[in-house]
N, C-alpha and C positions, 0 to 999 in steps of 0.2 A: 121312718115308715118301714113295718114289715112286709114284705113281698111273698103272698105263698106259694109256694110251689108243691105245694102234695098232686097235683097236676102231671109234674110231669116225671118224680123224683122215682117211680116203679117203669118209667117210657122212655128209654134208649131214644136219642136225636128226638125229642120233644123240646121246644123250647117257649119260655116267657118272655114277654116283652116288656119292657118297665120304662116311666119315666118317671122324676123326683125332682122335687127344689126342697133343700135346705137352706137353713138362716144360720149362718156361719160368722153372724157380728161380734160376735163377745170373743173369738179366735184370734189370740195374741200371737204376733210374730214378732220380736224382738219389739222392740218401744213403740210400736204400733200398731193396726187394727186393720190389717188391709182388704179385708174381704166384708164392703157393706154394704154389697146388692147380695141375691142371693145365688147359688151353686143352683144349677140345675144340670141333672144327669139324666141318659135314655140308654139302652141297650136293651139286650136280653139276656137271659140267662138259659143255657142248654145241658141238657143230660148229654154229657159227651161218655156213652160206655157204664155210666154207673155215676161219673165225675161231674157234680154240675161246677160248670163254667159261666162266670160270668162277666161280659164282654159290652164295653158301651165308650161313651165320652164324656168331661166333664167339663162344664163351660163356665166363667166369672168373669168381674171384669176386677182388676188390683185397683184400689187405692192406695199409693205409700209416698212415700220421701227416699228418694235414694239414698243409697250408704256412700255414694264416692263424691255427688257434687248438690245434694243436701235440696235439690228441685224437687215439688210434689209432680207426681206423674199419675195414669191412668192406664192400663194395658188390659187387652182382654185375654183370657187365657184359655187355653182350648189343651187339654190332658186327656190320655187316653185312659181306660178303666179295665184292669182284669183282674179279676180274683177266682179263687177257687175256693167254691163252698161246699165243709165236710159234716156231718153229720155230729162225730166228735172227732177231736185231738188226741191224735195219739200218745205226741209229746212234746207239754204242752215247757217243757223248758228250753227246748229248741223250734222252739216255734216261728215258722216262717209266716212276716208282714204281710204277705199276700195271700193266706189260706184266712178263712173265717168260720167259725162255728156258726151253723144251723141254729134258730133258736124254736126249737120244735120241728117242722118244716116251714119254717120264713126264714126268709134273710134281710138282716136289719141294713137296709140301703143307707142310713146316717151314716150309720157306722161305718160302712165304705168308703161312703164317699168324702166325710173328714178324711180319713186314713190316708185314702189316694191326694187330696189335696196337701197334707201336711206334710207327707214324704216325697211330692213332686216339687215344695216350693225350692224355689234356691237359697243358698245359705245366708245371700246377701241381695236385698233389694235393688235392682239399678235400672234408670230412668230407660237403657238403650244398653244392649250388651256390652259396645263398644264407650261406653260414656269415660270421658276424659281426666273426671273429678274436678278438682281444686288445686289452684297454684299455693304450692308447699308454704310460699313466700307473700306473698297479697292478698290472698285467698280470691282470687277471680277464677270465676267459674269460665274454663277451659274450654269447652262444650262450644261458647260462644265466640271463642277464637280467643289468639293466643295474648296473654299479658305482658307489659313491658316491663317484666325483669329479665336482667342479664344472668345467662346462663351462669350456674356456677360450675367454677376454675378448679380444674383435680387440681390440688394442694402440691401434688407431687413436680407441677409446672410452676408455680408462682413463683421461682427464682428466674424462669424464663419468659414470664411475663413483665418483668422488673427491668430485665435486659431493653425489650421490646419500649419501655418508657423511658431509659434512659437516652434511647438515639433522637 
């Protein structure tokens, strides 16, 4: 969706207000597809001095499979939105991910708001920040409490564990 702003983009502290849903299904994260409701975003955008700014939230909820202990989970995600929208690019081989080219006077909100979601995800999906994983040895998921394997023995004692069975 383009958003116009010829509004406010000649009106120092003028601002627009905007909301958006995007369909972000086909958005691959590693072997899966975790965003299958849609992205919806709201803020405004302000001439801050000549600078429009713009300033909102963005909300989903994940579908995935975690990477440590392999459970499908659900979480909503609530990301904050800022970018800075320039007329043109100065330079455009150091270009910083949070500035965006005008296209005419609109700003293409997709485009944001992909951006803001794919550079906020984490690099590795997990059920609960704190999740447990997977016993190295059983594969029992850890999460649900703990498996009945014996801890392994630093190597460097097994002569002293040998002692401890021979008494």
């Amino acid at each position: 969706m383009l958003l116009g702003l010829s509004k406010i983009i000649d009106c120092p502290g003028a601002e627009v207000p905007f909301t958006n849903s995007v369909d972000l299904r086909d958005l691959r994260f590693g072997n899966c597809f975790p965003v299958t409701e849609p992205v919806e975003a709201s803020g405004t955008v302000r001439n801050t001095a000549g600078v429009m700014v713009l300033k909102g939230s963005l909300t989903t909820r994940l579908h995935g499979v975690c990477d440590r202990c392999a459970r499908e989970f659900q979480r909503d995600l609530l990301l904050p939105m800022e970018a800075v929208l320039v007329t043109e690019l100065s330079d455009e081989d150091n270009e910083d991910e949070w500035v965006f080219q005008l296209e005419g006077d609109s700003a293409d909100l997709d485009d944001i708001m992909t951006t803001t979601l794919v550079l906020n995800m984490d690099s590795k999906l997990l059920c609960e920040p704190n999740c447990k994983g997977l016993c190295c040895r059983c594969g029992a998921n850890l999460n649900d409490g703990p498996c009945n394997c014996e801890p392994e023995m630093d190597p460097r004692f097994a002569a002293l564990k040998q002692l401890l069975k021979d008494k």
